[in-house]
N, CA, C and O of each residue as an XYZ file, in Angstrom:
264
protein
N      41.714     22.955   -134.075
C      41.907     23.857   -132.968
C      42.899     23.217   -132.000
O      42.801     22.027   -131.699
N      44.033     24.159   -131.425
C      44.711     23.582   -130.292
C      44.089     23.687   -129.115
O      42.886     23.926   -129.010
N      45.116     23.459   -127.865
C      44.557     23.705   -126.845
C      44.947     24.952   -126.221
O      44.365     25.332   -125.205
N      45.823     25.575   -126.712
C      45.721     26.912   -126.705
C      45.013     27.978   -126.847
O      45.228     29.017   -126.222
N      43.826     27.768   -127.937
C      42.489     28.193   -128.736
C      41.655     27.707   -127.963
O      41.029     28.637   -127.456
N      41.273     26.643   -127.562
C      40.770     25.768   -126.731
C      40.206     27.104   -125.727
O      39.268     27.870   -125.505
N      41.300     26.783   -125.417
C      41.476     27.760   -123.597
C      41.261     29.552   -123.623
O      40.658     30.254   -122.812
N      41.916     29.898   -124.728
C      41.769     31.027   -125.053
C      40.662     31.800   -125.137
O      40.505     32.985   -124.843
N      39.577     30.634   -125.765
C      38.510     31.218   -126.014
C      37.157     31.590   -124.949
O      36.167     32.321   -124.977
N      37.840     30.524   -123.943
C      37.255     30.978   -122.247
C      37.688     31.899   -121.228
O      36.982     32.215   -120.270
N      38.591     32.231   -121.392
C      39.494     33.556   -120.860
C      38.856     35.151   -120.905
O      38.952     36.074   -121.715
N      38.451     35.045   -120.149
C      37.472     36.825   -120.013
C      38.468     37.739   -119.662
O      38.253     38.430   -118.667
N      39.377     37.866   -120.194
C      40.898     38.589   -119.772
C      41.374     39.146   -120.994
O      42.282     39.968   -121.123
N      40.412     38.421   -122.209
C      41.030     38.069   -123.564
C      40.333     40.024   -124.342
O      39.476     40.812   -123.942
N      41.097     40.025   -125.289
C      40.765     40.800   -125.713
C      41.146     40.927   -127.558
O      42.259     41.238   -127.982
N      40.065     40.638   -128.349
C      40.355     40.082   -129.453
C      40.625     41.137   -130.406
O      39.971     42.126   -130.736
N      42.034     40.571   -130.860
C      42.246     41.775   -131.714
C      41.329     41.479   -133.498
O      40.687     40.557   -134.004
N      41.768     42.842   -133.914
C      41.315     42.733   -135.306
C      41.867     41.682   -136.363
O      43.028     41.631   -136.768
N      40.692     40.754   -136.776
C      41.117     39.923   -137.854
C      41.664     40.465   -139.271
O      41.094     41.471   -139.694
N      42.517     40.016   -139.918
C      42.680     40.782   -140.921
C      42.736     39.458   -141.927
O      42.285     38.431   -141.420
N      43.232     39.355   -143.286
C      42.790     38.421   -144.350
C      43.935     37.663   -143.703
O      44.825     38.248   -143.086
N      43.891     36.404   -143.853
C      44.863     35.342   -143.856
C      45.351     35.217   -145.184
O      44.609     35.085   -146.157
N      46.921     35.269   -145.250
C      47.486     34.810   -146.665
C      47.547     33.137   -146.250
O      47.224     32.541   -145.223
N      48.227     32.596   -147.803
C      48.805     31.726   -147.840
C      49.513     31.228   -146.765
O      49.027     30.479   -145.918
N      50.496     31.573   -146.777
C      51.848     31.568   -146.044
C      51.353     31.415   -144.027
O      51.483     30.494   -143.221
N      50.829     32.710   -143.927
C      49.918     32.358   -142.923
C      49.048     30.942   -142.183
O      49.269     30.193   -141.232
N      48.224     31.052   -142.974
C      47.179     29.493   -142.917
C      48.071     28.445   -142.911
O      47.776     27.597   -142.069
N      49.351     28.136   -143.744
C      50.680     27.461   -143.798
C      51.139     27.102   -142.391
O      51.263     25.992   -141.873
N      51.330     28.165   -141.966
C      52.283     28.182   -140.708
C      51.421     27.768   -139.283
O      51.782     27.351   -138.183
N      49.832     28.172   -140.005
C      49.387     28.123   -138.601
C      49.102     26.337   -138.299
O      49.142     25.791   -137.197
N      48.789     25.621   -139.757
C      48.418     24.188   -139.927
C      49.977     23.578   -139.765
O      49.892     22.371   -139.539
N      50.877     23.872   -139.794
C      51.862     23.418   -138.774
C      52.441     23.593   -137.750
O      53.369     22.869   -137.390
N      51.853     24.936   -136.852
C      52.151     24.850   -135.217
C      50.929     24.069   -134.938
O      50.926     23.669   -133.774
N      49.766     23.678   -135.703
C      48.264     22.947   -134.795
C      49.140     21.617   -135.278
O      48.855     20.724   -134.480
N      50.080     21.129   -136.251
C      50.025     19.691   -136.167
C      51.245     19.331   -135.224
O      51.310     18.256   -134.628
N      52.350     20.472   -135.126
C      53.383     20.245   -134.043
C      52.366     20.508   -132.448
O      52.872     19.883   -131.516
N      51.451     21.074   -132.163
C      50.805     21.016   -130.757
C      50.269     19.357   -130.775
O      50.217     18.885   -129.639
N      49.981     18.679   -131.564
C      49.242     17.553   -131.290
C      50.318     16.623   -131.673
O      50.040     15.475   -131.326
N      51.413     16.727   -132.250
C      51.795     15.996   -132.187
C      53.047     15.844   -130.494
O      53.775     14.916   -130.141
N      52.818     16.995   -129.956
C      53.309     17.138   -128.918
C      52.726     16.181   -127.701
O      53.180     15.604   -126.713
N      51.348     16.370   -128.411
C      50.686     16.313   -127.068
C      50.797     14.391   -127.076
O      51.030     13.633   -126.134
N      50.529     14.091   -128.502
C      50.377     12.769   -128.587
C      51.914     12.357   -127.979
O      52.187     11.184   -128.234
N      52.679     12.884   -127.435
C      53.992     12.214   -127.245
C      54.535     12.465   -125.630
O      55.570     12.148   -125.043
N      53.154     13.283   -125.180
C      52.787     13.632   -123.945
C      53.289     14.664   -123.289
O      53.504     14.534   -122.084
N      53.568     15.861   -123.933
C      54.572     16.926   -123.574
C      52.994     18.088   -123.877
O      52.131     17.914   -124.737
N      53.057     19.028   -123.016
C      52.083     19.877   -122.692
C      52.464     21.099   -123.207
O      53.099     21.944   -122.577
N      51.913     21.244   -124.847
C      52.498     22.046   -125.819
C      52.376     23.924   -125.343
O      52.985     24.845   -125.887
N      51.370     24.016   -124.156
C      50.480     25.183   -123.498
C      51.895     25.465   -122.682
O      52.178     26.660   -122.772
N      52.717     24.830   -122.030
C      53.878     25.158   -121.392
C      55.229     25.788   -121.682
O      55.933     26.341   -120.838
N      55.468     25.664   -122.779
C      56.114     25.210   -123.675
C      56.879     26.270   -124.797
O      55.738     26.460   -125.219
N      57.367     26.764   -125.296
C      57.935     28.479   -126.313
C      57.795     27.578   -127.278
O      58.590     26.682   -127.561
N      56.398     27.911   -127.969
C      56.301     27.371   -129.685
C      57.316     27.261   -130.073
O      57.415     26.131   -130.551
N      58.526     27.995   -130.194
C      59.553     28.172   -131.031
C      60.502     26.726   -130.365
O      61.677     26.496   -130.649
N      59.819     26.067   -129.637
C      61.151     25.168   -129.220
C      60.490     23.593   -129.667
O      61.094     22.523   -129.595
N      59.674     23.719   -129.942
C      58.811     22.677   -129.998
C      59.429     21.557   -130.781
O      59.670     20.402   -130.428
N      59.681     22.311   -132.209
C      60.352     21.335   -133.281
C      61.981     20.525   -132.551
O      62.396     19.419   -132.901
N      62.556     21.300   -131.662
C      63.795     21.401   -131.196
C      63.167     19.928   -130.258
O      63.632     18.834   -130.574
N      62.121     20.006   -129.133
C      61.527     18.878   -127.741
C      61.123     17.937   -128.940
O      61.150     16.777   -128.530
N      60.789     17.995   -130.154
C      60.472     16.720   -130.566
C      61.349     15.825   -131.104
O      61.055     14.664   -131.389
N      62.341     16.295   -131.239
C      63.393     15.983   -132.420
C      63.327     16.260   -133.483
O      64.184     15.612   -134.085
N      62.683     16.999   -134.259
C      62.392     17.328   -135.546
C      63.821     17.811   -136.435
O      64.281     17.326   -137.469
N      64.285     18.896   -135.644
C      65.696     19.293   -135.562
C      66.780     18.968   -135.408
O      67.760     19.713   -135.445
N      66.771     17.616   -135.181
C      68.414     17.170   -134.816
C      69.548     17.011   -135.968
O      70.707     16.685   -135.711
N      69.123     17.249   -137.101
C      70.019     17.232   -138.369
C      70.581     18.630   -138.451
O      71.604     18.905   -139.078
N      69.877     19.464   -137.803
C      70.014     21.308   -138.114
C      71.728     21.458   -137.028
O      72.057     20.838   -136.017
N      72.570     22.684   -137.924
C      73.172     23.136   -137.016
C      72.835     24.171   -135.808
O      73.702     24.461   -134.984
């Protein structure tokens, strides 16, 4: 669990949508935004702040990419 989930799940604002089956590909993607949030966090950057989509970019993960 991140800390996004974390937090989410205390939020009385929340309103849960319908689960539907998880594929592959899915479960995939989600076990690497939970290991890019911790590995964020372990590097002290507050992944909750943050546009998922930039994450790989704040860690360096990306610096070979054009």
């Amino acid at each position: 669990m991140n800390r996004r989930q974390f937090f989410s799940r205390i939020n009385p604002f929340r309103v849960d949508a319908p689960q539907g089956e998880k594929t592959a590909l899915t479960e995939r993607k989600e076990a690497v935004m939970n290991d890019l949030f911790r590995l964020a966090m372990a590097r002290g950057i507050d992944p909750a702040t943050v546009d998922p989509e930039r994450l790989p970019e704040l860690l360096g993960l990306k610096a070979g990419e054009p």
